[in-house]
DSSP file (Angstrom, degrees, kcal/mol; ACC not computed):
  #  RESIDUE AA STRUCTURE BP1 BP2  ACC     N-H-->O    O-->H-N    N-H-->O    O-->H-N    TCO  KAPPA ALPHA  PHI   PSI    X-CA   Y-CA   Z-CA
    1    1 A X              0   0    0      0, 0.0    88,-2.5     0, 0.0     2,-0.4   0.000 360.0 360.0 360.0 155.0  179.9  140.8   98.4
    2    2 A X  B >   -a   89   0A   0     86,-0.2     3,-2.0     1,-0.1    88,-0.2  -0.785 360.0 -79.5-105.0 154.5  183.4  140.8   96.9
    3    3 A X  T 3  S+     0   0    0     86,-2.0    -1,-0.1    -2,-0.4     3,-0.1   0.020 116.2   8.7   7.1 101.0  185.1  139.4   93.9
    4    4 A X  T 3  S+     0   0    0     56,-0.3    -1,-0.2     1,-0.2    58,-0.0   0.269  94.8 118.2 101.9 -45.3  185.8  135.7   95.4
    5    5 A X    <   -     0   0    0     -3,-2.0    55,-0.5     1,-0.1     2,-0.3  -0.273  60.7-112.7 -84.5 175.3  184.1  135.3   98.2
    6    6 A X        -     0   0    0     53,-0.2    53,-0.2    -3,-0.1    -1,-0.1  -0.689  24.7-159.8 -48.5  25.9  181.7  133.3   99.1
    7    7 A X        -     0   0    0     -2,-0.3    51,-3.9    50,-0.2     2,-0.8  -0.085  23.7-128.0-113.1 150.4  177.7  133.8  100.0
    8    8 A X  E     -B   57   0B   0     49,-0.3     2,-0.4    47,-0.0    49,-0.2  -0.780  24.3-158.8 -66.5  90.7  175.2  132.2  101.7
    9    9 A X  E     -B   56   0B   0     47,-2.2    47,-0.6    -2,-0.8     2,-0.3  -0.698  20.7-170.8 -92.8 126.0  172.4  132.1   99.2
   10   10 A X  E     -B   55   0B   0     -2,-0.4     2,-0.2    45,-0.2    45,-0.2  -0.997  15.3-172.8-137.2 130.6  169.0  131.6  101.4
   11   11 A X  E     -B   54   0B   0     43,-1.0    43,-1.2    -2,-0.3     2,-0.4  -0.843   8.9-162.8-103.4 145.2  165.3  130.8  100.7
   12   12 A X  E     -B   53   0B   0     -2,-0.2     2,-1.0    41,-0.2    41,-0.2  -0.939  17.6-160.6-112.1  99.0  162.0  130.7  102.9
   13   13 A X        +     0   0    0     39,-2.2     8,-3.3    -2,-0.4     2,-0.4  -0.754  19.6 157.8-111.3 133.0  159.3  129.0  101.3
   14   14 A X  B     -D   20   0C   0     -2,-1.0     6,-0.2     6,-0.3     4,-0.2  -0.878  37.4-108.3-145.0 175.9  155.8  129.4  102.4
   15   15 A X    >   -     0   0    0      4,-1.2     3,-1.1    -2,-0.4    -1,-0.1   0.142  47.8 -93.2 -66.9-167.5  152.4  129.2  101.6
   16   16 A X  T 3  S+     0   0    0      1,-0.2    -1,-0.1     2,-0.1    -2,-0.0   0.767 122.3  59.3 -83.5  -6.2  150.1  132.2  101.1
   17   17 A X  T 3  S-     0   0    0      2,-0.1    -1,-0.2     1,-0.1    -2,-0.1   0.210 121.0-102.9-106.6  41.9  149.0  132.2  104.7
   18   18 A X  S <  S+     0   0    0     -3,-1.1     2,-1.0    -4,-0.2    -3,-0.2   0.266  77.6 138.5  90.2 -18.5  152.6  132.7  106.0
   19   19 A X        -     0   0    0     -5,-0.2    -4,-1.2     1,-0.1    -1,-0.2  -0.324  60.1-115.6 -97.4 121.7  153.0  128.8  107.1
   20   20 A X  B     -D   14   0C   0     -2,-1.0     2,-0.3    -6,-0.2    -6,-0.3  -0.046  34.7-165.4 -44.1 124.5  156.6  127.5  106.2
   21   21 A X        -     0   0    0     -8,-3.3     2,-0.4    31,-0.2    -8,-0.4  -0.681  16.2-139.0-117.2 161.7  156.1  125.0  103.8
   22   22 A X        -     0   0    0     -2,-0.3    29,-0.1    29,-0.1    -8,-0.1  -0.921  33.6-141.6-132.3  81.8  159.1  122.2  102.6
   23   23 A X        -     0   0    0     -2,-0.4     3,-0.5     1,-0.1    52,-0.2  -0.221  12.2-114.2 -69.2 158.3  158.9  121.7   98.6
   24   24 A X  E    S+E   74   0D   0     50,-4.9    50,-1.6     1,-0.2    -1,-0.1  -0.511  89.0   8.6 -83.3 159.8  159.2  119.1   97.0
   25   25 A X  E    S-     0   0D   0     48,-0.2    -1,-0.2    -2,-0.2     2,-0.1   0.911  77.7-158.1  18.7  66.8  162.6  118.7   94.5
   26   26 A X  E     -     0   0D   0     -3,-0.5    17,-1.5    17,-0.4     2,-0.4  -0.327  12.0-166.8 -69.3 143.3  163.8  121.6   95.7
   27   27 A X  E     -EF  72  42D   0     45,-0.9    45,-2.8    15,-0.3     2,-0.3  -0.989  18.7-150.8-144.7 123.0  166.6  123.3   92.8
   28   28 A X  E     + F   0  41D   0     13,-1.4    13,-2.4    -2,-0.4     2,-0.3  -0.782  25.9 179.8 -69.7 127.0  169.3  126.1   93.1
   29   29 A X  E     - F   0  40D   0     -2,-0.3    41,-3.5    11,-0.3     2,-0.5  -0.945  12.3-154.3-159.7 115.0  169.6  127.8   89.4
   30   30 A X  E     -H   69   0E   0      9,-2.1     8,-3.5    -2,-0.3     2,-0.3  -0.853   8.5-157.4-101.8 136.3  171.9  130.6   88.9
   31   31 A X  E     -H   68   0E   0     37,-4.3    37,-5.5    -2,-0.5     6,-0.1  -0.967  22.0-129.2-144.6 126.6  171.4  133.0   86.3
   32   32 A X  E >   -H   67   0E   0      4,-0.5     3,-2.0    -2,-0.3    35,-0.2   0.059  52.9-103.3 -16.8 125.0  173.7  135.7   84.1
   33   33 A X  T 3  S+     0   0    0     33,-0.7    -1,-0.1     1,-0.2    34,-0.1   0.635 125.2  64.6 -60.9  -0.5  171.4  139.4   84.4
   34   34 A X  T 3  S-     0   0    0      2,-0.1    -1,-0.2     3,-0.0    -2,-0.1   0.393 131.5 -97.7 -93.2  15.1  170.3  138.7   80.8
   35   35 A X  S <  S+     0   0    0     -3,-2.0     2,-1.5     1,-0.1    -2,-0.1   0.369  74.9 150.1  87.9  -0.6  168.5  135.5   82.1
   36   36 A X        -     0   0    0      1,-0.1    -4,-0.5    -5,-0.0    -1,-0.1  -0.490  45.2-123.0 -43.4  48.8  171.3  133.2   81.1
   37   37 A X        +     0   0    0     -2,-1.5    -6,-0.2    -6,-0.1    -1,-0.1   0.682  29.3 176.3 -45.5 169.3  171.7  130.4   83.0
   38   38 A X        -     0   0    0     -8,-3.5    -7,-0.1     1,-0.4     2,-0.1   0.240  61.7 -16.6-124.3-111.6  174.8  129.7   84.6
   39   39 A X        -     0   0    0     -2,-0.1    -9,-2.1     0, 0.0    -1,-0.4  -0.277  48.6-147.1-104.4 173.3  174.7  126.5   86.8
   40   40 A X  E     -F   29   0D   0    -11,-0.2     2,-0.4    -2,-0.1   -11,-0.3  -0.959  17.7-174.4-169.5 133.0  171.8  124.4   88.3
   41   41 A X  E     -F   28   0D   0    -13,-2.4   -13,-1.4    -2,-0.3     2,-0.5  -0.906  19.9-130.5-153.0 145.6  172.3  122.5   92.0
   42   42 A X  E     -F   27   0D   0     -2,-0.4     2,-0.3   -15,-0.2   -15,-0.3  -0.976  18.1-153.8-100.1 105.8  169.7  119.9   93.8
   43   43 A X        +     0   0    0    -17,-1.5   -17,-0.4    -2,-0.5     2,-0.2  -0.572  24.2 156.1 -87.6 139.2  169.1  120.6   96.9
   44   44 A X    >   -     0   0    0     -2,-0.3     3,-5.4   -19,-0.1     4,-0.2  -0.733  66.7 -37.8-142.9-159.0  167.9  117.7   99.7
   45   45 A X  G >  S+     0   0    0      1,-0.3     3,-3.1    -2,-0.2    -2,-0.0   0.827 125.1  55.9 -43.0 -55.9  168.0  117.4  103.3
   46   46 A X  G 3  S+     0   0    0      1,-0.3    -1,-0.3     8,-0.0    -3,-0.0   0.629 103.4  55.1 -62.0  11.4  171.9  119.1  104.1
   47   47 A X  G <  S+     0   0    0     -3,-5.4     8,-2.7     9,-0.1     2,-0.4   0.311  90.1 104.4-125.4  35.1  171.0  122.2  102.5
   48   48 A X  E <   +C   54   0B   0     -3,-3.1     6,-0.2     6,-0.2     3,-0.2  -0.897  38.9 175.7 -74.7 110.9  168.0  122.3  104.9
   49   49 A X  E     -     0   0B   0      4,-3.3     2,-0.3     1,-0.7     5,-0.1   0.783  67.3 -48.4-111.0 -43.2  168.2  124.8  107.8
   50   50 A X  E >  S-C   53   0B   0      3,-0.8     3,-4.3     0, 0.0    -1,-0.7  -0.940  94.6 -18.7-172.6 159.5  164.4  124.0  109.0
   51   51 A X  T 3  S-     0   0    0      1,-0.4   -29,-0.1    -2,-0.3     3,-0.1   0.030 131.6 -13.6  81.9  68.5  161.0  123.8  107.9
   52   52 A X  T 3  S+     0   0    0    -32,-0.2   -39,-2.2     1,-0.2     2,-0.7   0.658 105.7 112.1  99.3  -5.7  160.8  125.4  104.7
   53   53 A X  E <   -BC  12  50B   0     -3,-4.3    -4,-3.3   -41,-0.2    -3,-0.8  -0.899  44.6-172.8-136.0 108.3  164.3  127.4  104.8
   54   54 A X  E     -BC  11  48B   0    -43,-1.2   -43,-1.0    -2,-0.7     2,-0.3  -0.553   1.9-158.6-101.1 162.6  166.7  126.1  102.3
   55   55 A X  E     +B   10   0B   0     -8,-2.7   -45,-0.2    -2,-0.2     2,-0.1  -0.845  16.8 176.5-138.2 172.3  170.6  127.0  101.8
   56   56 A X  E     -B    9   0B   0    -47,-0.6   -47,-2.2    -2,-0.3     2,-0.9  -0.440  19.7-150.4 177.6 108.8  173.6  127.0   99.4
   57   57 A X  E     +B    8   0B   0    -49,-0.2     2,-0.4    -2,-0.1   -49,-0.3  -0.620  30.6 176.1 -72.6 120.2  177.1  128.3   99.8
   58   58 A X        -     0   0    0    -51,-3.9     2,-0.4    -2,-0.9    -2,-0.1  -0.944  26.3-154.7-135.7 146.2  177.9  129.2   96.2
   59   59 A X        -     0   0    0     -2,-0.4     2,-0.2   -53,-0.2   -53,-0.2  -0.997  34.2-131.1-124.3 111.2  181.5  131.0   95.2
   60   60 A X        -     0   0    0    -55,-0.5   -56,-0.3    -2,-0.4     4,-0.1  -0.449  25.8 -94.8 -68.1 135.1  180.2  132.8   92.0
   61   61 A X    >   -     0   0    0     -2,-0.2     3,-1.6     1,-0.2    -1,-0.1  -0.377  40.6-114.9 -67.8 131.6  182.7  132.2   88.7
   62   62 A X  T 3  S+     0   0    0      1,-0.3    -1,-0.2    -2,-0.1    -2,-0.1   0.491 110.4  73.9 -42.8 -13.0  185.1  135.4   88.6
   63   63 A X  T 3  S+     0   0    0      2,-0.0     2,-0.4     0, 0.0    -1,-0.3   0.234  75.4  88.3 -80.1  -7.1  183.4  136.3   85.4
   64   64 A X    <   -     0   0    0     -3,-1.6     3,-0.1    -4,-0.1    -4,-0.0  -0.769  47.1-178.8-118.5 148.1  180.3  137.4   87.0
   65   65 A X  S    S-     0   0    0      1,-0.6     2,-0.2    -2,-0.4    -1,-0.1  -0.170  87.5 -12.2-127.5  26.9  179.9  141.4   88.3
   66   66 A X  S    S-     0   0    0     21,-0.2   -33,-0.7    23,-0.0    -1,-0.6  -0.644  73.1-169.9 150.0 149.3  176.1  140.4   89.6
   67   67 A X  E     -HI  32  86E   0     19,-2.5    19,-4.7    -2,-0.2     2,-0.5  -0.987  22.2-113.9-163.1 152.2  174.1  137.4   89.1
   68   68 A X  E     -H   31   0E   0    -37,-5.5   -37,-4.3    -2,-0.3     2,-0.3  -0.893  27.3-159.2 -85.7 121.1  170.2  136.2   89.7
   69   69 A X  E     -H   30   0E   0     -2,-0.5    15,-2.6   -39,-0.3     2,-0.2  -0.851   6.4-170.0 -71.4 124.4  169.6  133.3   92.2
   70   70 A X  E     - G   0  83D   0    -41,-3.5     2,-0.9    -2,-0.3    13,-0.2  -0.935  15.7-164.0-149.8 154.6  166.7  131.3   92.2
   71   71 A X  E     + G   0  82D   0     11,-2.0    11,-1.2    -2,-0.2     2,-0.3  -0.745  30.5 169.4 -95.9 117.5  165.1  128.4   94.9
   72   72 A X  E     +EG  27  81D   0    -45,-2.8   -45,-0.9    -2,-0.9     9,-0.3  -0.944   6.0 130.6-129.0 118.8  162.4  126.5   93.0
   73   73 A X  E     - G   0  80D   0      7,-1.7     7,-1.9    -2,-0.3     2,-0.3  -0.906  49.4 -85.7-159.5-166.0  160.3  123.0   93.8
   74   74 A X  E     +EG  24  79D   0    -50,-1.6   -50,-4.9    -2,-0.3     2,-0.3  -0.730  30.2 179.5-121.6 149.4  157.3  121.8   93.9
   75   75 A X  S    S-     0   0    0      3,-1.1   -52,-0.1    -2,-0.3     4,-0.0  -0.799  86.2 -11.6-133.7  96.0  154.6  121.8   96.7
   76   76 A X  S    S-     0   0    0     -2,-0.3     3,-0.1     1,-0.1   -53,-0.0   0.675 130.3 -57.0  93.4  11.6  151.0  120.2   96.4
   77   77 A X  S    S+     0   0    0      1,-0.2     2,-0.3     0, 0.0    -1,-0.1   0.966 119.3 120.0  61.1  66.3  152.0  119.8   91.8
   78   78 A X  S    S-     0   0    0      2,-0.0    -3,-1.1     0, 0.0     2,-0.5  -0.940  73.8-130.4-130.8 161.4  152.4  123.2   92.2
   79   79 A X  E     -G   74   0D   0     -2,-0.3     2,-0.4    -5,-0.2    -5,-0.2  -0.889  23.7-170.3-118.8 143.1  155.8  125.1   91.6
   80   80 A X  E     +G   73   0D   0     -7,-1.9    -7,-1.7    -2,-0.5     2,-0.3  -0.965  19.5 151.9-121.0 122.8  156.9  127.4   94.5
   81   81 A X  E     -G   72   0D   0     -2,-0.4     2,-0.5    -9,-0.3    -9,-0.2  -1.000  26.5-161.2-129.2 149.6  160.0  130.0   94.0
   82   82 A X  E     -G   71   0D   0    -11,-1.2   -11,-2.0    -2,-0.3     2,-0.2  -0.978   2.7-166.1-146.6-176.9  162.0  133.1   94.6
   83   83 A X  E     +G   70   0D   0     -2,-0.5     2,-0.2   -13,-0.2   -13,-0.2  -0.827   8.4 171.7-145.2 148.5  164.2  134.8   93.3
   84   84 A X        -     0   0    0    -15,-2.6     2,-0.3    -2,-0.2   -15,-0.1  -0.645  30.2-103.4-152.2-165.2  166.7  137.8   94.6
   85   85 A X        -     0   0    0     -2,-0.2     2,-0.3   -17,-0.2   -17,-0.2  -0.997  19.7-163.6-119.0  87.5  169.9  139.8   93.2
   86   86 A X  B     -I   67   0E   0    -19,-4.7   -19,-2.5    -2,-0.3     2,-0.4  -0.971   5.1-161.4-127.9 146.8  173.7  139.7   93.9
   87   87 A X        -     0   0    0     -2,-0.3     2,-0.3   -21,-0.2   -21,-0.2  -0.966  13.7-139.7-121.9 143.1  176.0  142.3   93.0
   88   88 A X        -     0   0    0     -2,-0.4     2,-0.3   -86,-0.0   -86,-0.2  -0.763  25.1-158.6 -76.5 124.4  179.5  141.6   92.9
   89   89 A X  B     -a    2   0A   0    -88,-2.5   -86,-2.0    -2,-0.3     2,-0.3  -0.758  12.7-151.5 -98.9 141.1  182.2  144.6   94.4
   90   90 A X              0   0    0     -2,-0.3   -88,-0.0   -88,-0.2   -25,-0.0  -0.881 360.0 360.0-107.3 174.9  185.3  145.4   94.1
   91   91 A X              0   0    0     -2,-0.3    -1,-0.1   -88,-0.0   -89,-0.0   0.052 360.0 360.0-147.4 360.0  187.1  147.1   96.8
């Protein structure tokens, strides 16, 4: 991704036997690569693609050259997540 733009940060949560599962108080939390947070988003039905597959267009603050995304909520009182990687480019 570059400087600016824009991404479509996307999660799939499912259970351990593969079947797409839909947590409950589902949360977008962006985090600095020391673990910092940066910003914290509540996700509900529009950022819902299907069954388990959450979304979030996020334009990262110019200040960032890579940052951690993670999708976290609860399923069953249990807490479900992941977590990925973006590096920022210049060109």
């Amino acid at each position: 991704m570059l400087k600016g733009d824009t991404v479509r940060l996307q999660c799939h949560f499912k259970s351990f036997d593969g079947t797409s599962v839909s947590p409950n108080d589902v949360k977008l939390t962006i985090y600095k690569t020391d673990q910092t947070q940066v910003e914290q988003f509540i996700l509900d039905d529009t950022n819902k693609l299907d069954v388990g597959v959450y979304f979030y267009d996020y334009t990262p603050a110019s200040e960032l050259s890579e940052f951690i995304f993670e999708f976290a909520g609860m399923v069953n009182n249990h807490s479900i997540l992941a977590r990925d990687r973006v590096e920022i480019t210049f060109i």
